[in-house]
VMD Tcl script that builds the backbone (N, CA, C; Angstrom):
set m [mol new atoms 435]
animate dup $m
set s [atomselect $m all]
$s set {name element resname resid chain x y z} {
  {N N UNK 1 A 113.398 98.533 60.397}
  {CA C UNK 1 A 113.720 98.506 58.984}
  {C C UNK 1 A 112.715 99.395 58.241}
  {N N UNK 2 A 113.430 100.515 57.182}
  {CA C UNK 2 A 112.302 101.511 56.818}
  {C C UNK 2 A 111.492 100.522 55.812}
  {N N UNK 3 A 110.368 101.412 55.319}
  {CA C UNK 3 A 109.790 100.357 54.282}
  {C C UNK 3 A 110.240 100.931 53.006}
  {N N UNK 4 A 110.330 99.772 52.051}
  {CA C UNK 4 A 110.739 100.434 50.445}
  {C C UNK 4 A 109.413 101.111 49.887}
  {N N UNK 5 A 109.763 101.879 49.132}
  {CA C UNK 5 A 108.672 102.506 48.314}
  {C C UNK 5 A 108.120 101.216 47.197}
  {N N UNK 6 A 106.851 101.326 46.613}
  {CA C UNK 6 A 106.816 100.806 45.580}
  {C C UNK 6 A 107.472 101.343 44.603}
  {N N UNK 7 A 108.084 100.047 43.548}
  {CA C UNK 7 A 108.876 100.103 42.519}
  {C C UNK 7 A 107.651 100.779 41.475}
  {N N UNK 8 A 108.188 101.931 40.355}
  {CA C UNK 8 A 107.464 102.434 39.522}
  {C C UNK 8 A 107.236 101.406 38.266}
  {N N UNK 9 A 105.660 101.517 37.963}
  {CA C UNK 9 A 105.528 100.418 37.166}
  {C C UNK 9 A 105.774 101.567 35.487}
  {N N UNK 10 A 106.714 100.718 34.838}
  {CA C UNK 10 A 107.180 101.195 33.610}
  {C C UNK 10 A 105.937 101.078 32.342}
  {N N UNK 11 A 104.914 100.310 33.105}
  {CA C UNK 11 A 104.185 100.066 31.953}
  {C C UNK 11 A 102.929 100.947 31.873}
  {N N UNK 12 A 103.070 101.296 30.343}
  {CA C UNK 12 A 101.823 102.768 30.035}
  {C C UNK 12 A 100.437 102.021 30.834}
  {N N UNK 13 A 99.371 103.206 30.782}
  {CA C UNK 13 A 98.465 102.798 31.378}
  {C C UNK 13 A 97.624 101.883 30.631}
  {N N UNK 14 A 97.668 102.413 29.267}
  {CA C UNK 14 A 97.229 101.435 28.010}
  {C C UNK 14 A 97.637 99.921 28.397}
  {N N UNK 15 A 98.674 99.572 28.538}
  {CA C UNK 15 A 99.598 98.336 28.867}
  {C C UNK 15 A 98.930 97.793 30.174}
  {N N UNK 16 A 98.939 98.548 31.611}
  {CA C UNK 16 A 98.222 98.266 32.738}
  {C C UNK 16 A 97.012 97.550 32.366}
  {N N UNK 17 A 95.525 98.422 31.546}
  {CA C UNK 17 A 94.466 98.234 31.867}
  {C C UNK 17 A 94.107 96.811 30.624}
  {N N UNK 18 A 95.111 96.705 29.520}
  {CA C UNK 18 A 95.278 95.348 28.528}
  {C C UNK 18 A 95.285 94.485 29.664}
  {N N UNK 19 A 96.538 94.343 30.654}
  {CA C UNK 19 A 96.558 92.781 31.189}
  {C C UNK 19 A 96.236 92.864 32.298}
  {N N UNK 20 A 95.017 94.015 33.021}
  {CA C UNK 20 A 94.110 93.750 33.508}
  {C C UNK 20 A 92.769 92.872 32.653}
  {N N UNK 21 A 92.350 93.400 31.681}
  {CA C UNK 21 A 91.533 92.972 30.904}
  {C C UNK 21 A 91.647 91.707 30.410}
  {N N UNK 22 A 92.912 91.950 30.230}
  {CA C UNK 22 A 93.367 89.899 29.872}
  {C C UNK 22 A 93.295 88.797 31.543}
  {N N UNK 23 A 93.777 89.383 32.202}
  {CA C UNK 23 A 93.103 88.507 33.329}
  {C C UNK 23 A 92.142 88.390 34.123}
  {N N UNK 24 A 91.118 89.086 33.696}
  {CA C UNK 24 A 89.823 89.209 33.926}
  {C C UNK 24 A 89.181 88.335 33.447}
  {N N UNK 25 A 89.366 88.458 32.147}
  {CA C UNK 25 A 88.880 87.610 30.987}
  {C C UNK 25 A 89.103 85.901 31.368}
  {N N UNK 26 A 90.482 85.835 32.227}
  {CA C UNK 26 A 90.901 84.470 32.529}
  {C C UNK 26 A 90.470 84.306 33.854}
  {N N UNK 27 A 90.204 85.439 34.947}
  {CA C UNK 27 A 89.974 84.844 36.506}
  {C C UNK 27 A 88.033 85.211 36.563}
  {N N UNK 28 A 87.465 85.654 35.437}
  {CA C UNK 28 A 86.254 86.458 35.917}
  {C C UNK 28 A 86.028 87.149 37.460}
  {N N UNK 29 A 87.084 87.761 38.220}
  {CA C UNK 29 A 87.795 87.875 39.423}
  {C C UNK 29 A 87.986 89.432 39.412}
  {N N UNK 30 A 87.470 90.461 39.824}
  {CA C UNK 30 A 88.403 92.041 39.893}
  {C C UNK 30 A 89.721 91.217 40.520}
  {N N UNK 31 A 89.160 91.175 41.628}
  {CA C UNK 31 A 90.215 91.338 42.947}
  {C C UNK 31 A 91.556 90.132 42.102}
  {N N UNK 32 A 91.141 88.965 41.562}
  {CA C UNK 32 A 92.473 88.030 41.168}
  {C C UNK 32 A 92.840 88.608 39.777}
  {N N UNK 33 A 92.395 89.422 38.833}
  {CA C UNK 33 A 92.669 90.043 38.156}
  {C C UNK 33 A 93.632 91.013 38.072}
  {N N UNK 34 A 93.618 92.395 39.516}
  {CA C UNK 34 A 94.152 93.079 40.052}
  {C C UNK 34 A 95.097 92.592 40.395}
  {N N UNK 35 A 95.205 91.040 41.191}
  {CA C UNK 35 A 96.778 91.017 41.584}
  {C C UNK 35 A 97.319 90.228 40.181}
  {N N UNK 36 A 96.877 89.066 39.576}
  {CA C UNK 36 A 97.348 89.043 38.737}
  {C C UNK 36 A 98.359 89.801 37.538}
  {N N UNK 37 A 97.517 90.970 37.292}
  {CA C UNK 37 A 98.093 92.135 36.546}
  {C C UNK 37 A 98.861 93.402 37.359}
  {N N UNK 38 A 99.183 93.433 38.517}
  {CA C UNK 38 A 100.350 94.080 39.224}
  {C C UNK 38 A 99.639 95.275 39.542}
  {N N UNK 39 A 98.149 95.510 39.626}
  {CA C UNK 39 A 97.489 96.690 39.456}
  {C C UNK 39 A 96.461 97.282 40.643}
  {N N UNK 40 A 96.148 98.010 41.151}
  {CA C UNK 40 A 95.181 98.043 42.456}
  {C C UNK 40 A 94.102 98.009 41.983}
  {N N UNK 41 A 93.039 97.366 42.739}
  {CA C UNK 41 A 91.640 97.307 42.602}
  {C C UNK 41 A 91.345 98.527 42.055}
  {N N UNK 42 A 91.576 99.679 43.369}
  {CA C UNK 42 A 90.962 101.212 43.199}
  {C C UNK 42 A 91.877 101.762 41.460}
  {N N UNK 43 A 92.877 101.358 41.111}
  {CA C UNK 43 A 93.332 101.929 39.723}
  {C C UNK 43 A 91.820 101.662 38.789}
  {N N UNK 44 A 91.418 99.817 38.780}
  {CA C UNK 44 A 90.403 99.235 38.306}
  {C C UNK 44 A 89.306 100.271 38.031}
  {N N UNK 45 A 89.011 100.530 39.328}
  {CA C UNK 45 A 87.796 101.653 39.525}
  {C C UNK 45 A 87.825 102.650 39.172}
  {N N UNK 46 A 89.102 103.494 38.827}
  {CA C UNK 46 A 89.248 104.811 38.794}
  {C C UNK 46 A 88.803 104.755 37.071}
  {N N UNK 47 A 89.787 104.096 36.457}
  {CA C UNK 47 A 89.532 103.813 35.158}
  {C C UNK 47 A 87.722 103.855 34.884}
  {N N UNK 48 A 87.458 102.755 35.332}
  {CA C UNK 48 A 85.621 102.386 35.054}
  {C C UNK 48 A 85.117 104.080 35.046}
  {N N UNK 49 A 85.517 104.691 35.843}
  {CA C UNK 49 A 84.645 105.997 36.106}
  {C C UNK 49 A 85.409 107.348 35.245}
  {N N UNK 50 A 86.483 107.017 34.857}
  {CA C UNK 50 A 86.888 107.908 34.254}
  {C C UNK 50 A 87.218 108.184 32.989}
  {N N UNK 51 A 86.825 106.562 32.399}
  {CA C UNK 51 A 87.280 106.421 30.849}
  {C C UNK 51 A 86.259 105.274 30.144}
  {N N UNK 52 A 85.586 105.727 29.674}
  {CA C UNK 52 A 84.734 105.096 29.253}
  {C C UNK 52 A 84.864 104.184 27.877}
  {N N UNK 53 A 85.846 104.168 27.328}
  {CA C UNK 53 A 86.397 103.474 26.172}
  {C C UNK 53 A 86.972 101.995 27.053}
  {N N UNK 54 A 87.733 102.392 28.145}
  {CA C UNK 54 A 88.163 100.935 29.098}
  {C C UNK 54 A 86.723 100.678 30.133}
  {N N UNK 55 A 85.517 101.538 30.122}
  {CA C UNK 55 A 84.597 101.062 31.034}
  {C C UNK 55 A 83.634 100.200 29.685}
  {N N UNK 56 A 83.666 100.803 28.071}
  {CA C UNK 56 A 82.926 99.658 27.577}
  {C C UNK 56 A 84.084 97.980 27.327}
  {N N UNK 57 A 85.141 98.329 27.218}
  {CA C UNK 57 A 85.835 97.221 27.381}
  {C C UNK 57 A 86.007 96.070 28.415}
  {N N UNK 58 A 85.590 96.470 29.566}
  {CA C UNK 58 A 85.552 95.745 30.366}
  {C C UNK 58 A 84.199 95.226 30.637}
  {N N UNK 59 A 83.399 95.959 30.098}
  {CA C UNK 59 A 81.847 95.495 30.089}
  {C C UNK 59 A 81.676 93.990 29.330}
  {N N UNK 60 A 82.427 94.247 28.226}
  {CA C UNK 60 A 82.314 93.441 27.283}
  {C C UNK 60 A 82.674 92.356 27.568}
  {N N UNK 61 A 83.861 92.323 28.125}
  {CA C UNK 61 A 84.369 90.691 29.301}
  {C C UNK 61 A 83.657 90.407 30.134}
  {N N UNK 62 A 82.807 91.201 31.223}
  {CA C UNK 62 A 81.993 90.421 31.659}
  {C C UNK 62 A 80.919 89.972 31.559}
  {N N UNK 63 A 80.280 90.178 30.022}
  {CA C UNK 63 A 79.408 89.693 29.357}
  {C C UNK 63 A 79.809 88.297 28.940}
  {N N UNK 64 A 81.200 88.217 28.713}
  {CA C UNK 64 A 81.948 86.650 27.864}
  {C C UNK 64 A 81.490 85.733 29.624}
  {N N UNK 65 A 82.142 86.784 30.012}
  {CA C UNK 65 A 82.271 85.763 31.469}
  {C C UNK 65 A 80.920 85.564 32.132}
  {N N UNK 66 A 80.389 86.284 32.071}
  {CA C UNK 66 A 78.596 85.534 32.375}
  {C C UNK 66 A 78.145 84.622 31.335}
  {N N UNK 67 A 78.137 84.370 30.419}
  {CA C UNK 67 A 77.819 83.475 29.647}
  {C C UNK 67 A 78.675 82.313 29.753}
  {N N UNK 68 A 79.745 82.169 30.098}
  {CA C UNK 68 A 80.701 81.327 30.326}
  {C C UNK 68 A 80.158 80.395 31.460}
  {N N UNK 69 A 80.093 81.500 32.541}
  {CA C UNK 69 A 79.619 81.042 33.798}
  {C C UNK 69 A 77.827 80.648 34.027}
  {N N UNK 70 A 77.138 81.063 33.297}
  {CA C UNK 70 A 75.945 80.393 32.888}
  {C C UNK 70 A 75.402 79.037 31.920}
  {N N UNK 71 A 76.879 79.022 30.935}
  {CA C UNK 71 A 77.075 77.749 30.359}
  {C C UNK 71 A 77.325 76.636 31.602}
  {N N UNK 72 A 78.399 77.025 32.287}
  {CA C UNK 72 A 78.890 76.315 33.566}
  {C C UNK 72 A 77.990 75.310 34.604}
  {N N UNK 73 A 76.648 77.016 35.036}
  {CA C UNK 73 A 76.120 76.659 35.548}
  {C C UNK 73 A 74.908 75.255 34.890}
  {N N UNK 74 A 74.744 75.566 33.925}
  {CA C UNK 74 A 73.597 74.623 33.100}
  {C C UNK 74 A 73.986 73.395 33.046}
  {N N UNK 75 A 75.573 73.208 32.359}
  {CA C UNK 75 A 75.998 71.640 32.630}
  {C C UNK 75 A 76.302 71.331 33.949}
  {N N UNK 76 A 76.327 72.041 34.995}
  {CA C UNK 76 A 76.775 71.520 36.441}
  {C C UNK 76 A 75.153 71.258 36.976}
  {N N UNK 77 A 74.027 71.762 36.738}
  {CA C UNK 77 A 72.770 71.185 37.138}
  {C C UNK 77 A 72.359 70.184 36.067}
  {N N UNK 78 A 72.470 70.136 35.156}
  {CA C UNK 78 A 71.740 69.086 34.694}
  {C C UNK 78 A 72.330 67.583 34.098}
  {N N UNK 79 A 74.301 68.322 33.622}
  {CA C UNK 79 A 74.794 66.961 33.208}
  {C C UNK 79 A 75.140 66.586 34.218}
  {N N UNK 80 A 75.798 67.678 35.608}
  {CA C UNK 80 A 76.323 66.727 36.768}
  {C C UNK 80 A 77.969 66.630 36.315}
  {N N UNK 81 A 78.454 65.943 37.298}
  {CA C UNK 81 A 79.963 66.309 37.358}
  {C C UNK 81 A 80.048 64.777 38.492}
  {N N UNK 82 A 81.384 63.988 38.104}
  {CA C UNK 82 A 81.449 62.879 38.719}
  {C C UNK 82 A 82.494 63.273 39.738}
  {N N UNK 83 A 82.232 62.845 40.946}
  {CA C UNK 83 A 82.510 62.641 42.196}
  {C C UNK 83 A 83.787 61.206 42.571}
  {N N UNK 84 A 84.949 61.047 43.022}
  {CA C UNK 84 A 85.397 60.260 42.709}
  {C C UNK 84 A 85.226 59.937 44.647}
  {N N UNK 85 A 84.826 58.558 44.981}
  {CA C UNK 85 A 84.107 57.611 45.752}
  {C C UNK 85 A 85.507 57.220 46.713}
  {N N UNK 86 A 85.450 57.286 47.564}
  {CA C UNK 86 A 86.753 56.651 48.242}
  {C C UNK 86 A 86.614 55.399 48.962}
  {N N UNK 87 A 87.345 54.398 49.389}
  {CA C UNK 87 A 87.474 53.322 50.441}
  {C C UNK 87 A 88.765 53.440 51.051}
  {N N UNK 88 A 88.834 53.694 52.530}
  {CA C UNK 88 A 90.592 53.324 52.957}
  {C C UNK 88 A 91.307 53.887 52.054}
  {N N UNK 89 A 91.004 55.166 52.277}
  {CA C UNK 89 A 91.849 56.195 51.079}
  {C C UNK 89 A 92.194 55.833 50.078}
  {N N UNK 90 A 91.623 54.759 48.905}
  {CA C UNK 90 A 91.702 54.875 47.685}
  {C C UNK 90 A 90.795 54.787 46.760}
  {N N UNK 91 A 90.372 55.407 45.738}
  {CA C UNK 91 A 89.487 55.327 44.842}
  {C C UNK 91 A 89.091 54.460 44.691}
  {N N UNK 92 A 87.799 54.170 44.873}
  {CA C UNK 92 A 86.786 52.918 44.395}
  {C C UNK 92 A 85.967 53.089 43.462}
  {N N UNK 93 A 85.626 54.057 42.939}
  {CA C UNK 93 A 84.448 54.417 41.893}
  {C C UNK 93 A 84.253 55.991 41.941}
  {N N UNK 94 A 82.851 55.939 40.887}
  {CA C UNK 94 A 82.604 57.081 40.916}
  {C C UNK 94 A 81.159 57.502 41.008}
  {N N UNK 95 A 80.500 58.452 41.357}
  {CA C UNK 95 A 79.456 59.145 41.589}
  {C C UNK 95 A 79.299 60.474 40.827}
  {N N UNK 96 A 78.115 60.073 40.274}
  {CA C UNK 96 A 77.304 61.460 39.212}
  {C C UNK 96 A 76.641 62.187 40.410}
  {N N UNK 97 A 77.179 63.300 40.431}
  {CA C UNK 97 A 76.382 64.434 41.525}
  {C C UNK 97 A 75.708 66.003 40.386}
  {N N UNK 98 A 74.958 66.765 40.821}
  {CA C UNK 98 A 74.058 67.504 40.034}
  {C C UNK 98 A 73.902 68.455 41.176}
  {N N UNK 99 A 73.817 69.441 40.960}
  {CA C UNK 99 A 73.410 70.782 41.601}
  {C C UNK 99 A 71.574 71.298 41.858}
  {N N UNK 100 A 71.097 70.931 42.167}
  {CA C UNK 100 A 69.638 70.906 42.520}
  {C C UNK 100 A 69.725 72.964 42.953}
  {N N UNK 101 A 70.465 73.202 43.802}
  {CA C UNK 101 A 70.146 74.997 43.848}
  {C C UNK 101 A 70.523 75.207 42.273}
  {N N UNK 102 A 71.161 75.147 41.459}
  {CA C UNK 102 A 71.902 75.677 40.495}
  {C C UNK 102 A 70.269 75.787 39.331}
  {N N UNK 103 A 69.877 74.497 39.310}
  {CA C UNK 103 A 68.742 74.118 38.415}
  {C C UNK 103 A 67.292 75.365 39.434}
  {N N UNK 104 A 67.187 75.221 40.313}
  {CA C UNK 104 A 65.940 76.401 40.546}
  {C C UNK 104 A 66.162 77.359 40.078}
  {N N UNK 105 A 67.686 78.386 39.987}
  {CA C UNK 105 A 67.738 79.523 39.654}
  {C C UNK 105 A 67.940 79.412 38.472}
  {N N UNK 106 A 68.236 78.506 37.430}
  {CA C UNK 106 A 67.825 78.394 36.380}
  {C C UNK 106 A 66.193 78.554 35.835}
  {N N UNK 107 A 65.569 77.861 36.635}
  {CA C UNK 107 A 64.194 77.553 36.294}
  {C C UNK 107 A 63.322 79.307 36.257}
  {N N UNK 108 A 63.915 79.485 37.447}
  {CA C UNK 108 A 63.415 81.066 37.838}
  {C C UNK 108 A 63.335 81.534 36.918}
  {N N UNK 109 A 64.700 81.759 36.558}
  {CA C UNK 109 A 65.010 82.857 35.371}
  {C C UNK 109 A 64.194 82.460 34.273}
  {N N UNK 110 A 64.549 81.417 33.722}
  {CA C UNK 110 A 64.038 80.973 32.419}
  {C C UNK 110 A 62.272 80.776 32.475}
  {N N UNK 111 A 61.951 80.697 33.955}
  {CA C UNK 111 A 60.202 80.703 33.847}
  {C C UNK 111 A 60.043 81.474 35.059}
  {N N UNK 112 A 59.928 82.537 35.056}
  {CA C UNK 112 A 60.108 83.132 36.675}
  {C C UNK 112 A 58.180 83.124 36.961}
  {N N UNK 113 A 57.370 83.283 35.854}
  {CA C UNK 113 A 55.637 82.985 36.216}
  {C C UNK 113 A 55.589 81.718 36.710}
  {N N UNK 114 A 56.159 80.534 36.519}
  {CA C UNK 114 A 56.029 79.412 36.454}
  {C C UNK 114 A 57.070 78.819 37.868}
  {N N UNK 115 A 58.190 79.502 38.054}
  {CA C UNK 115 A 58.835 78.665 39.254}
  {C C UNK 115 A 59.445 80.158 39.954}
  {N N UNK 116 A 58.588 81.771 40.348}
  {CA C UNK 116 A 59.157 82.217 40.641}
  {C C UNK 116 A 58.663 82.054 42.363}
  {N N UNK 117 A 59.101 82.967 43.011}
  {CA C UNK 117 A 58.027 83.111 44.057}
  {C C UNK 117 A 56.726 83.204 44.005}
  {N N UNK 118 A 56.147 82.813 44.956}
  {CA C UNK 118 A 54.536 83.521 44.941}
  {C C UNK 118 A 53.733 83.142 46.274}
  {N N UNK 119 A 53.438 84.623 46.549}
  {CA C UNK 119 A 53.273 84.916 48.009}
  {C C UNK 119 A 52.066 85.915 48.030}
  {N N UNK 120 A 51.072 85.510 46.563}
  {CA C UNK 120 A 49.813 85.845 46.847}
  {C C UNK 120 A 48.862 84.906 47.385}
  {N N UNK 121 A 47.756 85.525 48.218}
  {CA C UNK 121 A 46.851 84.669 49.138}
  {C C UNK 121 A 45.605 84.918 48.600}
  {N N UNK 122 A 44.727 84.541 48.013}
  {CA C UNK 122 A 43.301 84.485 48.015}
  {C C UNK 122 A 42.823 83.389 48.445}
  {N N UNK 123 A 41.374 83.886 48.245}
  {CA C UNK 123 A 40.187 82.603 49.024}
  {C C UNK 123 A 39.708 81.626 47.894}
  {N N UNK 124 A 38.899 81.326 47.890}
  {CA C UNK 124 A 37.901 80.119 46.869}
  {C C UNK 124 A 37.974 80.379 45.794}
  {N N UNK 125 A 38.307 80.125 44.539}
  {CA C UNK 125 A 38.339 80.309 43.496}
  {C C UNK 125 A 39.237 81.692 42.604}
  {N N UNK 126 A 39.872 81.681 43.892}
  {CA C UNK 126 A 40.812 83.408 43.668}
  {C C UNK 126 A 40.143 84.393 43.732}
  {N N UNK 127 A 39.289 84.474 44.731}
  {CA C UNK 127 A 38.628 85.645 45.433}
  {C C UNK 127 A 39.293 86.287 46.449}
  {N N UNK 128 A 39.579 87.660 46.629}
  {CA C UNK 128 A 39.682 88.186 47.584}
  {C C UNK 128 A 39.539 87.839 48.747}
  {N N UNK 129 A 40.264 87.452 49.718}
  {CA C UNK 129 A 40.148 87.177 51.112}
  {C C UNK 129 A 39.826 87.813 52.360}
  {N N UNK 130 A 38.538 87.893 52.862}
  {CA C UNK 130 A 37.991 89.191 53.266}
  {C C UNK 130 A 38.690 88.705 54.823}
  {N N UNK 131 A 38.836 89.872 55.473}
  {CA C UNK 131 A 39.722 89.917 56.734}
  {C C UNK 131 A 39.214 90.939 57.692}
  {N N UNK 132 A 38.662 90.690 59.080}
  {CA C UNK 132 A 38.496 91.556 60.215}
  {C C UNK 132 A 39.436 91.716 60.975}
  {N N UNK 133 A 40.534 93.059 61.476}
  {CA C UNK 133 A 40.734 92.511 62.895}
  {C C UNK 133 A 40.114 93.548 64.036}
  {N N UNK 134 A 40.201 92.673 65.184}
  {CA C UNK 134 A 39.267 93.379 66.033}
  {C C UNK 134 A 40.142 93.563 67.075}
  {N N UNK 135 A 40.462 94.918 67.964}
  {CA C UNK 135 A 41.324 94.885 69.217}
  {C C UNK 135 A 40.553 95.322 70.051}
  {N N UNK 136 A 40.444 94.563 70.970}
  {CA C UNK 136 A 39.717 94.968 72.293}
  {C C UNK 136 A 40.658 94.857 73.774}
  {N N UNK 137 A 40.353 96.162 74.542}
  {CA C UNK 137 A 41.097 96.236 75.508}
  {C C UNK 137 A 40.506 96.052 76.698}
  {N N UNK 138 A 41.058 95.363 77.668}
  {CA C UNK 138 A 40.697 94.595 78.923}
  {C C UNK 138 A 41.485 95.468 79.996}
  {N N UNK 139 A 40.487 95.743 81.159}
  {CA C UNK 139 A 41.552 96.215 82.187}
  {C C UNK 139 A 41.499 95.172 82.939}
  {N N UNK 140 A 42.664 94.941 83.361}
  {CA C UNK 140 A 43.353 93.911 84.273}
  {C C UNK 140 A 42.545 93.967 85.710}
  {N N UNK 141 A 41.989 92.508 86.207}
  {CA C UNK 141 A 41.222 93.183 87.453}
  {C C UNK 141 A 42.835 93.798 88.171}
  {N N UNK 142 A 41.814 94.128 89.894}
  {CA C UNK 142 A 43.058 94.723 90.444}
  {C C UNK 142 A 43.526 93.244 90.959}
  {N N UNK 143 A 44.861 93.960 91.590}
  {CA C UNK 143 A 45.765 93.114 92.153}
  {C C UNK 143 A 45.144 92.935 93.761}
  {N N UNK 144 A 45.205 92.019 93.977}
  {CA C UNK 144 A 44.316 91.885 95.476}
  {C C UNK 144 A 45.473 91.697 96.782}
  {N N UNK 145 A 46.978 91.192 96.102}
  {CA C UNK 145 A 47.672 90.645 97.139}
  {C C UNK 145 A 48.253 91.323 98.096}
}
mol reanalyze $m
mol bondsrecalc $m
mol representation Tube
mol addrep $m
């Protein structure tokens, strides 16, 4: 069976890169965006690099959508999100659960001196840690066997 061609999409490109932008806005997703809006990833891309009126437009959504998703993250570490408890497959209650990774990379960010890494080493009082190394080479007696 031959394959069909794709059907030509009737809609201007103006029209394309709108309800890309509108489902972006709704999946924070390229890729569920793209199928959502009937459109290829690589169209996505071509645009970003070639038109800069739809590359600040789309900037601008994923600015909504990081903040969205950073609101997200803040109430999912600290208010928690209830868990519904099972017995013999039916609901018995519920459980407050909290994101403990979600809250470090919060902390980071928001105090990165205070909870970032730190993987400096000094000695006594934050002195410099003075260090020798010494290689010394041994010849192997002989082999006697």
């Amino acid at each position: 069976m031959p394959r069909r061609k794709k059907e030509l999409d009737a809609r201007s490109v103006h029209d394309r890169q709108r309800d890309f932008l509108t489902a972006y806005a709704d999946t924070f997703s390229v890729v569920a965006a793209a199928e959502k809006a009937h459109i290829s990833r690589e169209s996505h891309h071509r645009w970003m690099r070639k038109n800069p009126a739809y590359a600040e437009a789309f900037q601008k959504r994923r600015e909504l959508a990081l903040g969205f998703l950073e609101a997200e993250a803040i109430t999912r570490a600290g208010d928690g999100w209830n868990e519904p408890v099972f017995y013999q497959g039916a609901v018995c209650g519920t459980v407050r659960r909290f994101d403990s990774g979600l809250m470090q990379f919060l902390l980071r960010g928001m105090a990165p001196e205070k909870y970032g890494s730190k993987t400096e080493i000094s000695g006594p009082q934050g002195t410099p840690v003075q260090a020798k190394i010494e290689v010394v080479f041994v010849n192997p007696p002989d082999d006697q066997s």
